[in-house]
Jmol script that loads the backbone (N, CA, C; Angstrom):
load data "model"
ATOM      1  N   UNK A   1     -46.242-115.070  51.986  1.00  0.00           N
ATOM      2  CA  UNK A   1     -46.281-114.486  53.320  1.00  0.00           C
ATOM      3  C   UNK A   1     -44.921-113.888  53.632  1.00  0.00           C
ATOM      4  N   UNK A   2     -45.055-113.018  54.445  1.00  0.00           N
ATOM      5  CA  UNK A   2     -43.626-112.267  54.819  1.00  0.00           C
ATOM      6  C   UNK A   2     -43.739-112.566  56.567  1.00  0.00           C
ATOM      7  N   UNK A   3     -42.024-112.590  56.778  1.00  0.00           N
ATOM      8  CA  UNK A   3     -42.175-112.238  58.091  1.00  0.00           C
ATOM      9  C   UNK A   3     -41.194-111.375  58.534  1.00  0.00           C
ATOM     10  N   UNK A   4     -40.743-110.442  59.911  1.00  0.00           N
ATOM     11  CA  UNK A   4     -39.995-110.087  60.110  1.00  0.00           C
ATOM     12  C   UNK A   4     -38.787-110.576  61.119  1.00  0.00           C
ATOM     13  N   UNK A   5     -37.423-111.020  60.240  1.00  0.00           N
ATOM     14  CA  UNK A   5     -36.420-111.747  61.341  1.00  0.00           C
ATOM     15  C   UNK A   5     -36.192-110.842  62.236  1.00  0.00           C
ATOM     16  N   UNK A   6     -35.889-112.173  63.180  1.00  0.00           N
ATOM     17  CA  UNK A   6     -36.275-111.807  65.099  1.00  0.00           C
ATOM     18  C   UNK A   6     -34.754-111.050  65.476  1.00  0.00           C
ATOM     19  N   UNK A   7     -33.715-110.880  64.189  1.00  0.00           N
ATOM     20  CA  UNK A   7     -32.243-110.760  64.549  1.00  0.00           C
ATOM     21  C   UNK A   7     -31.930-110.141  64.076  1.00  0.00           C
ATOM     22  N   UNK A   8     -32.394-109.134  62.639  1.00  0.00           N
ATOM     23  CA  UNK A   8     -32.018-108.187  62.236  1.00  0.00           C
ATOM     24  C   UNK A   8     -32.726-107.555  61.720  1.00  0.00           C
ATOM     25  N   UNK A   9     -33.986-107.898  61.803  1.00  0.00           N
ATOM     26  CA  UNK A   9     -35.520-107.373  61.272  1.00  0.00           C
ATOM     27  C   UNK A   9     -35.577-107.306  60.105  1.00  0.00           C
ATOM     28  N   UNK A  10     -34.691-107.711  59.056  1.00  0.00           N
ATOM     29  CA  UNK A  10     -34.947-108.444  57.412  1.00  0.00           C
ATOM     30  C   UNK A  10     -36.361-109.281  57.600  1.00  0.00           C
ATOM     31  N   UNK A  11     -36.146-109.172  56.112  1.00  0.00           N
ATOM     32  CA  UNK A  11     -37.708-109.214  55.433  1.00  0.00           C
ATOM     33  C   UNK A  11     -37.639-110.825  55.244  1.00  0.00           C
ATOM     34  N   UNK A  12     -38.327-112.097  55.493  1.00  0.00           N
ATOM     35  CA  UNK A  12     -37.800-113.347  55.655  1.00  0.00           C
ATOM     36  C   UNK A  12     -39.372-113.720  54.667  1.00  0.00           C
ATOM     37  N   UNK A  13     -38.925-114.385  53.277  1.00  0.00           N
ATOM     38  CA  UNK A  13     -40.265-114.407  52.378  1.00  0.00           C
ATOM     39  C   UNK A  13     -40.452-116.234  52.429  1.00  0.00           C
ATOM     40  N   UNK A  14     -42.080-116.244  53.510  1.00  0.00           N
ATOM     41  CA  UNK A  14     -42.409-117.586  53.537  1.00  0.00           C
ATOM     42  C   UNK A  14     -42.948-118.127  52.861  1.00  0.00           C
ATOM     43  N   UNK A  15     -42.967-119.414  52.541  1.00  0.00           N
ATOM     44  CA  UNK A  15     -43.723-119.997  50.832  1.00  0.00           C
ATOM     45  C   UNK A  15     -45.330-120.352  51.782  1.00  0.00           C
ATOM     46  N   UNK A  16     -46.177-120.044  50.927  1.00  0.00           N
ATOM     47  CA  UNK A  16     -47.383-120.845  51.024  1.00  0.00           C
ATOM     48  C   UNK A  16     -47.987-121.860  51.708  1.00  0.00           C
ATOM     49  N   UNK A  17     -47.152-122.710  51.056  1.00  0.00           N
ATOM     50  CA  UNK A  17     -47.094-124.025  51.892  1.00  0.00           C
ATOM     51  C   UNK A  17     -46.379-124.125  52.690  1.00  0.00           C
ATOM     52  N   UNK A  18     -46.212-123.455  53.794  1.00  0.00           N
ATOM     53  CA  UNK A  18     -45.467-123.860  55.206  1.00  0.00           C
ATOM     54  C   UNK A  18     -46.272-124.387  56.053  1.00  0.00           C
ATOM     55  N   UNK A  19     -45.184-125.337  56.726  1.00  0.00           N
ATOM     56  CA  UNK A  19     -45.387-126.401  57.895  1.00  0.00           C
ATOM     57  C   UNK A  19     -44.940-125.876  58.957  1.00  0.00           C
ATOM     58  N   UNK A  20     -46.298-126.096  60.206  1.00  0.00           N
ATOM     59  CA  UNK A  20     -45.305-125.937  61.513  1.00  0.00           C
ATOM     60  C   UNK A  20     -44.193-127.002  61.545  1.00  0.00           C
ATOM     61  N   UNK A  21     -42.968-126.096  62.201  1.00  0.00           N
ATOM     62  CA  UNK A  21     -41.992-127.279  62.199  1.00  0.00           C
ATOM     63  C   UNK A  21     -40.275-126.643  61.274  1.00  0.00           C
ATOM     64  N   UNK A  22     -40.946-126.000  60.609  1.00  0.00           N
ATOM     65  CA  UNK A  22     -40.256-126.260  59.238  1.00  0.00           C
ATOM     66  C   UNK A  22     -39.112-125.191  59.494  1.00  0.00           C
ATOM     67  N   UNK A  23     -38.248-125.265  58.602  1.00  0.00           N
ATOM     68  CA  UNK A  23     -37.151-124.592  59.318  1.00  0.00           C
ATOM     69  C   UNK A  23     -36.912-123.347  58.262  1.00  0.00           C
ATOM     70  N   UNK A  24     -36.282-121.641  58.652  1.00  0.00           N
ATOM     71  CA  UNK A  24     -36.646-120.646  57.714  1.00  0.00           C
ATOM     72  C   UNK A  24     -35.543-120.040  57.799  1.00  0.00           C
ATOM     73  N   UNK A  25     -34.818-119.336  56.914  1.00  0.00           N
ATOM     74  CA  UNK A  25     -33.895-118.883  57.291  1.00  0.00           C
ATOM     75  C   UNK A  25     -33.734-117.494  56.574  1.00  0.00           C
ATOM     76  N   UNK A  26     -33.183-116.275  57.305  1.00  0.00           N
ATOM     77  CA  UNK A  26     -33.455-114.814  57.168  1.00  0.00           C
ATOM     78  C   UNK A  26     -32.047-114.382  55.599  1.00  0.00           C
ATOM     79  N   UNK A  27     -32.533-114.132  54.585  1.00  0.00           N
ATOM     80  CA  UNK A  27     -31.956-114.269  53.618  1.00  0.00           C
ATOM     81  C   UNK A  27     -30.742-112.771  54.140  1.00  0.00           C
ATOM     82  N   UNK A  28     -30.760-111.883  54.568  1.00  0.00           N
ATOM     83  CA  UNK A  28     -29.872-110.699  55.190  1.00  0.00           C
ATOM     84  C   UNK A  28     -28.542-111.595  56.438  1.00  0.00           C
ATOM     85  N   UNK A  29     -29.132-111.900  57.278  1.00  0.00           N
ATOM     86  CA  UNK A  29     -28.342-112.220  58.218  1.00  0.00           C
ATOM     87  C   UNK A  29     -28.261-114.087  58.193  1.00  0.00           C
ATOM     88  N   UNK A  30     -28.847-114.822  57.904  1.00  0.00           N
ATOM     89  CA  UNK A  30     -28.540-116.008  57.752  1.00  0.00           C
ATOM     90  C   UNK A  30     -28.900-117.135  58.801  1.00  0.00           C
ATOM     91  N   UNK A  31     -29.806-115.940  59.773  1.00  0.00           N
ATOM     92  CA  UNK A  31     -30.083-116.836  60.915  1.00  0.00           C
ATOM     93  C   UNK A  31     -31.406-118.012  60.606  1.00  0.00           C
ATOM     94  N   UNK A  32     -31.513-118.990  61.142  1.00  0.00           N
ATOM     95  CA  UNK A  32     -32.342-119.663  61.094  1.00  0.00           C
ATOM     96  C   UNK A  32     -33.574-119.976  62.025  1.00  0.00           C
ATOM     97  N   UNK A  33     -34.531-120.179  61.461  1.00  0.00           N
ATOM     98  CA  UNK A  33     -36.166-119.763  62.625  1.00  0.00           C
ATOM     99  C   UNK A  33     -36.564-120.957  62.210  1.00  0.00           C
ATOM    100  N   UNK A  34     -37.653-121.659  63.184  1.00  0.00           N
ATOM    101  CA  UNK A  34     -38.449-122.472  63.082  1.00  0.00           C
ATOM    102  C   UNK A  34     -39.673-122.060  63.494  1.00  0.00           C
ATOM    103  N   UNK A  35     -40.868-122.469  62.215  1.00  0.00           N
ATOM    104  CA  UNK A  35     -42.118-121.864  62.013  1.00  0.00           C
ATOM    105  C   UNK A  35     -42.865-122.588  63.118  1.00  0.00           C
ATOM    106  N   UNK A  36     -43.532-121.564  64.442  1.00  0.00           N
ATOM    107  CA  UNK A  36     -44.375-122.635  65.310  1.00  0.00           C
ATOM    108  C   UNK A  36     -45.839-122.086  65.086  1.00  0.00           C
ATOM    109  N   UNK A  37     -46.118-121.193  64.433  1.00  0.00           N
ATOM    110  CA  UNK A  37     -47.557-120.937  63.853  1.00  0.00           C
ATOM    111  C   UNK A  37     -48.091-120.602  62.525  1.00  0.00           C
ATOM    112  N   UNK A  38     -48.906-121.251  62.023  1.00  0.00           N
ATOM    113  CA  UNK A  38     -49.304-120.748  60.367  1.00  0.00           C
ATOM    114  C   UNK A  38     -50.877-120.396  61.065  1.00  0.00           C
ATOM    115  N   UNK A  39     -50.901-118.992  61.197  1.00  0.00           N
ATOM    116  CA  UNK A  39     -52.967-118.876  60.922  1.00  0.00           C
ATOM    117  C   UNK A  39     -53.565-117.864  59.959  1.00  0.00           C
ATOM    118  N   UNK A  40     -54.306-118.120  59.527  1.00  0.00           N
ATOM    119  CA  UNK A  40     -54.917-117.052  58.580  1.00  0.00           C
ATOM    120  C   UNK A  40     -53.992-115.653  58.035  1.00  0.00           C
ATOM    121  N   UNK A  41     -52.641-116.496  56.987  1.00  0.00           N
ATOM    122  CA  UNK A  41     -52.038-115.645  55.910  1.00  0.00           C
ATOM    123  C   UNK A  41     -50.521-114.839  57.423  1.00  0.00           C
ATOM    124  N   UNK A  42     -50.693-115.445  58.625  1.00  0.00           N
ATOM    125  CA  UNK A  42     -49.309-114.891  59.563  1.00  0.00           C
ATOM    126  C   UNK A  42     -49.106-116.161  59.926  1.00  0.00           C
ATOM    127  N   UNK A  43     -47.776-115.457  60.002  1.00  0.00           N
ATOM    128  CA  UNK A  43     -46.733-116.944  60.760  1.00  0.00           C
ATOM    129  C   UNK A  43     -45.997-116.252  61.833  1.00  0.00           C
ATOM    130  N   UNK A  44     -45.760-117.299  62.964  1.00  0.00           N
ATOM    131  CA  UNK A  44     -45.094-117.174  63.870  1.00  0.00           C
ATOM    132  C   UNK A  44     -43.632-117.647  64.151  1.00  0.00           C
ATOM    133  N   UNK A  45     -42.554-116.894  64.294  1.00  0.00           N
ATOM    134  CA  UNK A  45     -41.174-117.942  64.516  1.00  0.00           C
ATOM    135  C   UNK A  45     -40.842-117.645  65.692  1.00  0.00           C
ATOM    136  N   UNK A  46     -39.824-118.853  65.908  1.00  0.00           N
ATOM    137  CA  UNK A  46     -38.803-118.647  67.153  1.00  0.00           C
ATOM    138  C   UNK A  46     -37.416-118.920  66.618  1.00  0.00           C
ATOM    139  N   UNK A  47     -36.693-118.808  67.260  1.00  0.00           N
ATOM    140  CA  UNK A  47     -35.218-119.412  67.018  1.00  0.00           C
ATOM    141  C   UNK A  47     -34.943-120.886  66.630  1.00  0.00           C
ATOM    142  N   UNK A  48     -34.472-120.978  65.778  1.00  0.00           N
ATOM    143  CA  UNK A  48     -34.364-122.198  66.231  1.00  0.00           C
ATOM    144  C   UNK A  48     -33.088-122.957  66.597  1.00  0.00           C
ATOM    145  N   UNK A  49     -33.666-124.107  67.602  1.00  0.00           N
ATOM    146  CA  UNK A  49     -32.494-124.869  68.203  1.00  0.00           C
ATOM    147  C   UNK A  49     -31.680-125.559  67.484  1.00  0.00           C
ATOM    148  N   UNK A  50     -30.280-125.458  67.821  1.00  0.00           N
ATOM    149  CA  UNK A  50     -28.768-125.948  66.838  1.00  0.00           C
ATOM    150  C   UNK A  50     -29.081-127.248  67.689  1.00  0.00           C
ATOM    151  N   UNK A  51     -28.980-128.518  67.565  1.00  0.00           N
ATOM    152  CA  UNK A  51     -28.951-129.437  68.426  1.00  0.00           C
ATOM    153  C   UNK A  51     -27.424-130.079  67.599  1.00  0.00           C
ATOM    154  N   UNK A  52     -26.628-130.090  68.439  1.00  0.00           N
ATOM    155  CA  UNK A  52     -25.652-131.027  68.720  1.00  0.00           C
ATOM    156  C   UNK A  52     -25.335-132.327  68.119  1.00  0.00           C
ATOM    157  N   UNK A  53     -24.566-132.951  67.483  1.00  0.00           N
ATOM    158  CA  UNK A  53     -24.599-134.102  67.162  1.00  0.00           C
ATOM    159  C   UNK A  53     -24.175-134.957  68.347  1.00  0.00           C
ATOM    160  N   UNK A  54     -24.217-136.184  68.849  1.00  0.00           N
ATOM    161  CA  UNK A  54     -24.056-137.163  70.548  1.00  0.00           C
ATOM    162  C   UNK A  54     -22.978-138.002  69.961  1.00  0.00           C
ATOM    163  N   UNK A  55     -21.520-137.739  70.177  1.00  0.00           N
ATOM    164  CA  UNK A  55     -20.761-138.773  69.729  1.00  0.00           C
ATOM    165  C   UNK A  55     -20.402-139.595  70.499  1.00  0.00           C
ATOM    166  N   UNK A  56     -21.393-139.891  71.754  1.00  0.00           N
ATOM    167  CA  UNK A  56     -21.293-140.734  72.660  1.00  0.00           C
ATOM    168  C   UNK A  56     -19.696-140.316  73.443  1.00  0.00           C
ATOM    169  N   UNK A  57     -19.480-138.570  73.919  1.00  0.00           N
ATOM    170  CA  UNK A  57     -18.314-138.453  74.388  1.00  0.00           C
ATOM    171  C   UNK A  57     -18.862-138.241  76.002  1.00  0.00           C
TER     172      UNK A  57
END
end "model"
wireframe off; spacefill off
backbone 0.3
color backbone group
């Protein structure tokens, strides 16, 4: 499956077996997407969230 990144419109090549969830990253620009839809041969991304590590500061 192919998709098109949301950040530089590179060509982002998804494996088969993708999981919602799963995390993708745009081989041109380096940004990273998280897959929130697999349906019939398209996938859907969004951005995905950097979460922070909590060093209890």
């Amino acid at each position: 499956m192919k998709a098109k990144c949301l950040e530089c419109e590179g060509e982002i090549t998804i494996p088969d077996d993708v999981v919602e969830g799963e995390i993708v990253s745009c081989p041109d620009c380096g940004a990273d997407f998280e897959v929130v839809e697999v349906s019939s041969g398209k996938v859907e991304l969004k951005a995905a969230e950097m979460v922070g590590e909590d060093w209890g500061e």
